[in-house]
C-alpha atoms as a printed R data frame, in Angstrom:
    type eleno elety resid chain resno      x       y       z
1   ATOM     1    CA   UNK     A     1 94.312 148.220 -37.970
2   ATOM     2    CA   UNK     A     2 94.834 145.860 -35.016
3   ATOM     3    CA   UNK     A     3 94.759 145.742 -31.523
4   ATOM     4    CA   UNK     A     4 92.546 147.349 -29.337
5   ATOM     5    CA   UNK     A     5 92.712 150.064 -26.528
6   ATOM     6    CA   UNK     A     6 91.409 148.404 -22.860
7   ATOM     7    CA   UNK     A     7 90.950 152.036 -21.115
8   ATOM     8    CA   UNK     A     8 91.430 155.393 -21.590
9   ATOM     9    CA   UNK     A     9 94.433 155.188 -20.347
10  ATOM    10    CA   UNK     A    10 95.473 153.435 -23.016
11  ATOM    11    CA   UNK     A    11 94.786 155.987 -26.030
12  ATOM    12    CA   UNK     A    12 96.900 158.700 -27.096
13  ATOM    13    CA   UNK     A    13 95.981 162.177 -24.920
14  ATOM    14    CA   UNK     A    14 93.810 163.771 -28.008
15  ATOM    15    CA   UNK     A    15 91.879 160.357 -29.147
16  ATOM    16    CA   UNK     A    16 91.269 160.107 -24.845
17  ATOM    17    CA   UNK     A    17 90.021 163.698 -24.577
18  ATOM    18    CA   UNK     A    18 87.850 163.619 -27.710
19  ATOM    19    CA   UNK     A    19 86.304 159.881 -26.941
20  ATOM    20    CA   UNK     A    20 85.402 161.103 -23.479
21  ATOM    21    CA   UNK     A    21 83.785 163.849 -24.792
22  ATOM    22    CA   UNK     A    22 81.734 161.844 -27.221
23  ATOM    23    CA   UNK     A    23 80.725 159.742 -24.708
24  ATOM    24    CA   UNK     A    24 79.485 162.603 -22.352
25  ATOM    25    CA   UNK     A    25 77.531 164.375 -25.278
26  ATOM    26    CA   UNK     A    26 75.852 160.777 -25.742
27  ATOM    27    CA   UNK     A    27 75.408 160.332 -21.634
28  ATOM    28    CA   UNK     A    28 74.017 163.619 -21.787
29  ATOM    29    CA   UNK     A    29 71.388 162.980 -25.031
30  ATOM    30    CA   UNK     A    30 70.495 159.705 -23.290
31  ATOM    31    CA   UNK     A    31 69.588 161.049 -20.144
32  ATOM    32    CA   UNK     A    32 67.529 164.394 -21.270
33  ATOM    33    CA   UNK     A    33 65.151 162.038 -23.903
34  ATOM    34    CA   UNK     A    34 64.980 159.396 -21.114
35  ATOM    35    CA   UNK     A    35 63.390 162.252 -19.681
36  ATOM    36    CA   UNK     A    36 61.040 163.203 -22.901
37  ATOM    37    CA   UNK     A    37 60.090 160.313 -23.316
38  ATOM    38    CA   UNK     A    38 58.385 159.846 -19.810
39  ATOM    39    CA   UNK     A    39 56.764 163.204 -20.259
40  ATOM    40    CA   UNK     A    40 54.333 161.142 -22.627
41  ATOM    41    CA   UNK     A    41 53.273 158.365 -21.021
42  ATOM    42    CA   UNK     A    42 49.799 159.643 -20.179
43  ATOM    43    CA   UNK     A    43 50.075 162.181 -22.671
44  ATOM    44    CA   UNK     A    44 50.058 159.584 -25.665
45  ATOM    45    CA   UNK     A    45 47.546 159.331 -28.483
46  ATOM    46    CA   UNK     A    46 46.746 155.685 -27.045
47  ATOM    47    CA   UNK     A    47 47.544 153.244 -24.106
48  ATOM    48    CA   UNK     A    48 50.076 151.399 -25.849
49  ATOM    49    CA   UNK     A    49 52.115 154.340 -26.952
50  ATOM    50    CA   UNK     A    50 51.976 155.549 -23.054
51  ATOM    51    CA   UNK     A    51 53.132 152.187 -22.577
52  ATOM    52    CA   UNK     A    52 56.053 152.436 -25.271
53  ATOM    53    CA   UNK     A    53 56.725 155.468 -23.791
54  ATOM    54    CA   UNK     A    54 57.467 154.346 -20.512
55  ATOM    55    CA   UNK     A    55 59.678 151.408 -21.916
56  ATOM    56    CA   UNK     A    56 61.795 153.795 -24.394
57  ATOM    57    CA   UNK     A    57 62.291 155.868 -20.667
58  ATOM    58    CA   UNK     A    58 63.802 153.210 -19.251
59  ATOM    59    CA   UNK     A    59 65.984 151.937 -21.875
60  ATOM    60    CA   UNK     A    60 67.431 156.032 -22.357
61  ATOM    61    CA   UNK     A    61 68.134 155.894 -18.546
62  ATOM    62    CA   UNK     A    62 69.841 152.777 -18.526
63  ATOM    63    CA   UNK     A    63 71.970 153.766 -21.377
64  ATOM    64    CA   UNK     A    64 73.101 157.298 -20.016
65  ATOM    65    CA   UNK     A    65 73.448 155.628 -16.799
66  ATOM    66    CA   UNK     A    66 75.973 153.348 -18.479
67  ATOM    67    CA   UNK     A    67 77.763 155.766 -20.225
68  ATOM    68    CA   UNK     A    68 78.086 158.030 -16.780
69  ATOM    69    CA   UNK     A    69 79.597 155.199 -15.334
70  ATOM    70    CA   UNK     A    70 82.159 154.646 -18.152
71  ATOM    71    CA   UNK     A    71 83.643 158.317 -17.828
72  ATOM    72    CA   UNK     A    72 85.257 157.419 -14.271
73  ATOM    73    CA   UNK     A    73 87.974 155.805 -16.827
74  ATOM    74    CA   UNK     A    74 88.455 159.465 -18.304
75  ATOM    75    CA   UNK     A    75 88.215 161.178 -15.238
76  ATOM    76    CA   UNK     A    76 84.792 161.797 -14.395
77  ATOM    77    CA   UNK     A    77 83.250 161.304 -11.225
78  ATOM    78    CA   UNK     A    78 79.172 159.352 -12.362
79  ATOM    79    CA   UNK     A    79 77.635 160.904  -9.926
80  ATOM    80    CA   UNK     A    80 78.820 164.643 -10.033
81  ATOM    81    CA   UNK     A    81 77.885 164.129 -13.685
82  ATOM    82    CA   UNK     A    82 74.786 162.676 -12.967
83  ATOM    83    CA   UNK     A    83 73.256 164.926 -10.321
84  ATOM    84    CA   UNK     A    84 75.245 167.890  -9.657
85  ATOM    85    CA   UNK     A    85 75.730 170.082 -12.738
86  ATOM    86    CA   UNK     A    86 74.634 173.627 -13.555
87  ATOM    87    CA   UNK     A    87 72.610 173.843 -17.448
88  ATOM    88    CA   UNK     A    88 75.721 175.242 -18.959
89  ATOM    89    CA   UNK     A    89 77.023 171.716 -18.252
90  ATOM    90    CA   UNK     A    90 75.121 169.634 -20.071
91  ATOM    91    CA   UNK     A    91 75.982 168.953 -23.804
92  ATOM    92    CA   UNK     A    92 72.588 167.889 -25.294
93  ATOM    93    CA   UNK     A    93 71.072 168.983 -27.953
94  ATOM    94    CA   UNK     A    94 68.985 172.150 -27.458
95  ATOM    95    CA   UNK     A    95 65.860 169.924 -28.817
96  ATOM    96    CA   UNK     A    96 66.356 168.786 -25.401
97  ATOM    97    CA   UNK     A    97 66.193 171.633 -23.500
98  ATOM    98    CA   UNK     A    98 62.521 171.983 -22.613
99  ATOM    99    CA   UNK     A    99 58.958 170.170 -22.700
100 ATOM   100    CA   UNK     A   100 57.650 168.647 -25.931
101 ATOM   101    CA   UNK     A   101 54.475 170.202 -27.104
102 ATOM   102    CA   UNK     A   102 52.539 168.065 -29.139
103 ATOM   103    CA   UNK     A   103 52.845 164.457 -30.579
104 ATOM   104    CA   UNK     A   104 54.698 165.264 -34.068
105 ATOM   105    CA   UNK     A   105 57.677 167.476 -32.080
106 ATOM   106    CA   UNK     A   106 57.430 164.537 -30.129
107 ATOM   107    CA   UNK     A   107 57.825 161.907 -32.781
108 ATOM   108    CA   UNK     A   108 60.719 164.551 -34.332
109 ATOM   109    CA   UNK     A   109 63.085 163.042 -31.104
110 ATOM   110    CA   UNK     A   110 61.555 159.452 -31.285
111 ATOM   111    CA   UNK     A   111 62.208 159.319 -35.226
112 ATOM   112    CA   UNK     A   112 65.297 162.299 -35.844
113 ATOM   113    CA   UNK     A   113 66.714 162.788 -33.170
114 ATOM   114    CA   UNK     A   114 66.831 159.236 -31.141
115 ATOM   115    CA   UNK     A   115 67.943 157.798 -34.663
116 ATOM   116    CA   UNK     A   116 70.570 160.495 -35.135
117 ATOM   117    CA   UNK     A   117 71.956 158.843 -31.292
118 ATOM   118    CA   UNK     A   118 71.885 154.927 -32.589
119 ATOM   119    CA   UNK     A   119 73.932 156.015 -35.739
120 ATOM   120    CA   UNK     A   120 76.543 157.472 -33.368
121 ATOM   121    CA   UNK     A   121 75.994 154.268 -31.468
122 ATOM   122    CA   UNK     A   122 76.744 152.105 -34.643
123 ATOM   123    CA   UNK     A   123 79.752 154.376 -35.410
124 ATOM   124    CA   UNK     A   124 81.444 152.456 -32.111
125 ATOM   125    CA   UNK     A   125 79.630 148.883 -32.348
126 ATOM   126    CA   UNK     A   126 83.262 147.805 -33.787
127 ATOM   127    CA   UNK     A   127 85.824 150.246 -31.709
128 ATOM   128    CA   UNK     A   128 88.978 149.640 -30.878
129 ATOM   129    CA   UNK     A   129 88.121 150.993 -27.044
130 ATOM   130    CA   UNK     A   130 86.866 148.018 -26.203
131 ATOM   131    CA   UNK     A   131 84.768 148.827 -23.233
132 ATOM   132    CA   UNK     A   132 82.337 150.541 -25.466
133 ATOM   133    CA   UNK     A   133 82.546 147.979 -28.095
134 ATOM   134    CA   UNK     A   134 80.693 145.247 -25.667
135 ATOM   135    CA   UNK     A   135 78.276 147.329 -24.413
136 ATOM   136    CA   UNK     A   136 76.741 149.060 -27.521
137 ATOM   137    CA   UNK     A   137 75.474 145.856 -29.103
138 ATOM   138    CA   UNK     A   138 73.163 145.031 -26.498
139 ATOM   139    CA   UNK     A   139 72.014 149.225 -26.761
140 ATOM   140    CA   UNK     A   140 71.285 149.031 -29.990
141 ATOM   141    CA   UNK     A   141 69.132 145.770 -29.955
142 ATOM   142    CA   UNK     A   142 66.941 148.225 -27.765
143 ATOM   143    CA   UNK     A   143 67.084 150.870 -29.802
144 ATOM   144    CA   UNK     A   144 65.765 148.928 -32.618
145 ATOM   145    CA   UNK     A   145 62.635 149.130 -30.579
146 ATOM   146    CA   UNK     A   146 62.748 152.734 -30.720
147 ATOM   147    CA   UNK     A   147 63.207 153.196 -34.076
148 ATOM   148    CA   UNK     A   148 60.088 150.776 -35.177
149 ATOM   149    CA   UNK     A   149 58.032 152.989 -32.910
150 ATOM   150    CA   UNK     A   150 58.474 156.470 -34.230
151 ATOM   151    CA   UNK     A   151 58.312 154.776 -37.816
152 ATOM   152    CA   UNK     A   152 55.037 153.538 -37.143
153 ATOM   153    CA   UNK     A   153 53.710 156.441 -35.736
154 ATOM   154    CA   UNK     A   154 55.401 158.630 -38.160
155 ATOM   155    CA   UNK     A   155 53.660 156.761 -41.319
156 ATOM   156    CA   UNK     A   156 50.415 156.751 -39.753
157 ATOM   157    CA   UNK     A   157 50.457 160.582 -38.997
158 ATOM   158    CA   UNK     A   158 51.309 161.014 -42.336
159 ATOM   159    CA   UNK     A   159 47.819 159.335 -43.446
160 ATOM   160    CA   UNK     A   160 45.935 161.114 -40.925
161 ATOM   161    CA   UNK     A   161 44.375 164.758 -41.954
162 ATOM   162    CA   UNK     A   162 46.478 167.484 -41.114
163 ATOM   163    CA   UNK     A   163 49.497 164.900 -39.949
164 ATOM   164    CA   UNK     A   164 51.483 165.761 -43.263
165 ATOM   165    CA   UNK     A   165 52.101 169.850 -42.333
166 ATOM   166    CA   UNK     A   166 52.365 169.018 -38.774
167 ATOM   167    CA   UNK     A   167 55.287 166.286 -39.201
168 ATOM   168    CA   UNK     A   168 56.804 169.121 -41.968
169 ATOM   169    CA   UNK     A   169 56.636 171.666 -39.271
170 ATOM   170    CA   UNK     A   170 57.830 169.685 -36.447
171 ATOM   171    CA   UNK     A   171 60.512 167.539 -38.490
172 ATOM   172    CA   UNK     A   172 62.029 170.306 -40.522
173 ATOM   173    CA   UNK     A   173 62.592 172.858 -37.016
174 ATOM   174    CA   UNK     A   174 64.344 169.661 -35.627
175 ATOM   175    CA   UNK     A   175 66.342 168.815 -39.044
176 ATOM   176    CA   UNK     A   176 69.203 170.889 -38.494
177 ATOM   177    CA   UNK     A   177 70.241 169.645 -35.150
178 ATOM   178    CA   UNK     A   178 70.296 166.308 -36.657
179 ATOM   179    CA   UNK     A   179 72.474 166.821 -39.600
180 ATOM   180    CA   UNK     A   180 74.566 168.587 -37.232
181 ATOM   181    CA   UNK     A   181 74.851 166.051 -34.614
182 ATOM   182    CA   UNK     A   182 77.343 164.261 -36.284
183 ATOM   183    CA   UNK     A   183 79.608 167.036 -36.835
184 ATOM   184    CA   UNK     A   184 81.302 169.326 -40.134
185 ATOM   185    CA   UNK     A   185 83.211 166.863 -42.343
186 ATOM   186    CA   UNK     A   186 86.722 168.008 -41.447
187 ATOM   187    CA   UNK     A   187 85.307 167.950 -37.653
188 ATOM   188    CA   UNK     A   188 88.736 166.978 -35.100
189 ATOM   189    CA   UNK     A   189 87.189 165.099 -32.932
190 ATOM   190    CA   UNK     A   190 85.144 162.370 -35.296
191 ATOM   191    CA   UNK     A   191 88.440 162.200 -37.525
192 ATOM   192    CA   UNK     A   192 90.702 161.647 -34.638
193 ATOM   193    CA   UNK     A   193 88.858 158.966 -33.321
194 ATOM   194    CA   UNK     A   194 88.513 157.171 -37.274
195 ATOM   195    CA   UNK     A   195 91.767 157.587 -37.874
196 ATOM   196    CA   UNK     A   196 92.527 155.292 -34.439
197 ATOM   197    CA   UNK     A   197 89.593 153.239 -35.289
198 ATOM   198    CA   UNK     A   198 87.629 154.405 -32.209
199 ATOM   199    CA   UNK     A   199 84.681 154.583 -34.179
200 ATOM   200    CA   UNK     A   200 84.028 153.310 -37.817
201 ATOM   201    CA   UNK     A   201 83.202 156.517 -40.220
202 ATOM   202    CA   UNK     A   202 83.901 160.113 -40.616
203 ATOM   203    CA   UNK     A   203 81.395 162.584 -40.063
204 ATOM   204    CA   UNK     A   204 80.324 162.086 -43.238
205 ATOM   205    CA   UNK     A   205 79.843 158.484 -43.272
206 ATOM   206    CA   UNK     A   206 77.648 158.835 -39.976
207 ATOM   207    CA   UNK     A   207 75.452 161.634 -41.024
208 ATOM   208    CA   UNK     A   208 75.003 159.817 -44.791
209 ATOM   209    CA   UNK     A   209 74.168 156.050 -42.576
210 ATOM   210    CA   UNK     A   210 71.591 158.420 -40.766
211 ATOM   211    CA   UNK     A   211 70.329 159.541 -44.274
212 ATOM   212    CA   UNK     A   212 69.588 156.161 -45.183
213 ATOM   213    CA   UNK     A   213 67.613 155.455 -42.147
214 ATOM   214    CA   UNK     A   214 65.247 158.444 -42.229
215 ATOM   215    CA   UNK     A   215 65.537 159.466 -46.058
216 ATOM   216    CA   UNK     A   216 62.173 157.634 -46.936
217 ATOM   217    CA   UNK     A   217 60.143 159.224 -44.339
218 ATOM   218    CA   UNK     A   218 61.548 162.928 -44.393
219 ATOM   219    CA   UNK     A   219 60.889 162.784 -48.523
220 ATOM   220    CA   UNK     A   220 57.440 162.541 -47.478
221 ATOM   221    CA   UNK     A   221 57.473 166.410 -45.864
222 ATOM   222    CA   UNK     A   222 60.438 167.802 -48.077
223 ATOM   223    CA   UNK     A   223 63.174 167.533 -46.206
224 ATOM   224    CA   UNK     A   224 65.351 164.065 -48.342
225 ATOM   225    CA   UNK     A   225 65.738 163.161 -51.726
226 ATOM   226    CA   UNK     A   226 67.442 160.529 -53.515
227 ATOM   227    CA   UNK     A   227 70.444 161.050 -55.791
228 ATOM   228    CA   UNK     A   228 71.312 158.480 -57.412
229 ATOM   229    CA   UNK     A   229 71.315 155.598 -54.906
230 ATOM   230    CA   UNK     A   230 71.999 158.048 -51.936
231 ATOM   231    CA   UNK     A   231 69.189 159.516 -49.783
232 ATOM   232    CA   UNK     A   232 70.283 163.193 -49.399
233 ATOM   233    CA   UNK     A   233 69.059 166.069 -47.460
234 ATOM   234    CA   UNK     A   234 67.912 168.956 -49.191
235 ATOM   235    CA   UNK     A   235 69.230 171.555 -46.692
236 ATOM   236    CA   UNK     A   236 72.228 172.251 -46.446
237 ATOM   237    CA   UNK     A   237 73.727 172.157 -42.828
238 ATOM   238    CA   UNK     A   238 73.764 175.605 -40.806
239 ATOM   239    CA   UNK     A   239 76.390 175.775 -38.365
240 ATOM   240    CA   UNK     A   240 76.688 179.257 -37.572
241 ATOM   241    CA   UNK     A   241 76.432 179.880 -33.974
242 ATOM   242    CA   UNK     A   242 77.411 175.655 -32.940
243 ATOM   243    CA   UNK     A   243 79.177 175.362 -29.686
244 ATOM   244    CA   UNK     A   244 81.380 172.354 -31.211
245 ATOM   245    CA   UNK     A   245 82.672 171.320 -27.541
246 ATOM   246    CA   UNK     A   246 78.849 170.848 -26.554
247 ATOM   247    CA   UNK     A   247 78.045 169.670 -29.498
248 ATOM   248    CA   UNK     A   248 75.191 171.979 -29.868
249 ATOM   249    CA   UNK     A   249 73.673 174.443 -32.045
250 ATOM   250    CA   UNK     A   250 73.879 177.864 -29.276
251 ATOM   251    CA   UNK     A   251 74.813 178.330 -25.924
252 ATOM   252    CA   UNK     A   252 72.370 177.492 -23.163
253 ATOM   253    CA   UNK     A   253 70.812 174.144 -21.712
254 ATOM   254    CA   UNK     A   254 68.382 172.604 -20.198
255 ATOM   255    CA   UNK     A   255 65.262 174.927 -18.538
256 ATOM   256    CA   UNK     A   256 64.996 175.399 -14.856
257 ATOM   257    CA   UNK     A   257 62.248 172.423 -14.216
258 ATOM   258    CA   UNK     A   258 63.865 170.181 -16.915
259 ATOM   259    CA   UNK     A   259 67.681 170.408 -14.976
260 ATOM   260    CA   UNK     A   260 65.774 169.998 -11.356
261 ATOM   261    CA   UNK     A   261 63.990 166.567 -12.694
262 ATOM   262    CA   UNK     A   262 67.216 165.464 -14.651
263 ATOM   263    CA   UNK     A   263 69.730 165.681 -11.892
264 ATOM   264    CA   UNK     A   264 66.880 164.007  -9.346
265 ATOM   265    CA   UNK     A   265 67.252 167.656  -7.372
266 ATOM   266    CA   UNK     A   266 63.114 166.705  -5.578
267 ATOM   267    CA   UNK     A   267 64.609 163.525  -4.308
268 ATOM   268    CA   UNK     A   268 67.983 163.757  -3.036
269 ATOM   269    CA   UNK     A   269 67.407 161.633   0.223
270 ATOM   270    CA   UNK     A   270 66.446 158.920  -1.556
271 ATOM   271    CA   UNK     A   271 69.584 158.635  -4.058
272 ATOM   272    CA   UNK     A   272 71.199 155.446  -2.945
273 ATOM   273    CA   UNK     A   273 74.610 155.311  -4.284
């Protein structure tokens, strides 16, 4: 397939409407762990994970802020997106939608969930929209970052007494949202946008690349095997009750305090553009 596509306007009405969804869901994601992630920087098990904390923060910001700016090609307006929408809104995973509780729910988003994001990242690293083709390469050199942190802290939890069953408990509530993340393998939207070479692999493709990434780990707490060569996961996903357009697992959004810090609602004044 050659050629590429140098704005929205330039896809075909569906491919448009379905990219510029992606890319909202992913704006959304970014923004909402961005805020997670801060949540722990003087809650972390030790100065340098506070510090990491902070870092991965800034990088989540950065990228949704990125991506918000993007969607003025598909009709958006950044900051409407940005700071003025009600819960129902936003289309971010409902592990998003309120406070972290301890260190392995937290390490659940820095390992699951914030891996689950760079895969989808990945998926458009070669796209034929070639806006987002430039800028994910640089995002995913910091997301590398990411991924090397909740690793670390993942295997070392695991050696620590009582770490196993937490990271079980914690990893396996959050597993489902993950495998669904990527979408059912006859999902539209992903197999519009591989078909026009908007992003690289299927549903399938994604959620198996994802597989790979966190197989190892997961086997450790029950939750991946290997088959063959293939890291597998030994649920099945549930997808009764997904909101497909949010891409979500239920209806809802972000709590009252998380929306009021996410939009920047405590300090309007000082928004400058």
């Amino acid at each position: 397939m050659t050629g590429g596509f140098r704005s929205a306007a330039d896809l075909p009405g569906e491919v448009a409407r379905h990219l510029g969804d992606l890319l909202l869901s992913l704006a959304d994601n970014k923004r909402l762990l961005g805020l997670r992630y801060s949540d722990w920087l003087l809650g972390a098990p030790s100065v340098e994970a506070g510090i990491a904390c902070s870092a991965m923060a800034q990088d989540e910001w950065g990228h949704a802020r990125i991506l918000y700016a993007m969607l003025r090609d598909f009709g958006h307006e950044p900051a409407t997106l940005e700071h003025e929408r009600p819960s129902e809104a936003y289309r971010n995973s409902e592990l998003l939608d309120r406070d972290v509780s301890s260190w392995p729910e937290f390490l659940a988003l820095n390992f699951l969930w914030d891996t689950a994001l760079s895969v989808q990242f990945e998926m458009l690293a070669e796209s034929r929209f070639e806006p987002i083709h430039y800028k994910v390469r640089k995002l995913l050199e910091e997301e590398r970052f990411h991924f090397d942190h909740g690793q670390g802290w993942t295997s070392r939890l695991l050696a620590a007494e009582g770490g196993r069953a937490a990271l079980a408990e914690a990893f396996g509530a959050a597993w489902n949202a993950c495998l669904c993340w990527f979408g059912p393998d006859d999902d539209p939207l992903v197999s519009a946008l591989a078909e026009h070479g908007i992003v690289r692999s299927d549903a399938v493709g994604a959620r198996r690349r994802w597989l790979e990434r966190v197989g190892g780990l997961a086997s450790t707490v029950g939750l991946a095997h290997v088959a063959g060569e293939t890291w597998t996961s030994v649920r099945e996903p549930v997808w009764d009750g997904r909101c497909p357009e949010r891409r979500r697992a239920a209806e809802g959004g972000p709590d009252e305090d998380s929306l009021a810090r996410v939009r920047g609602d405590r300090n309007r004044t000082l928004l400058m553009d």
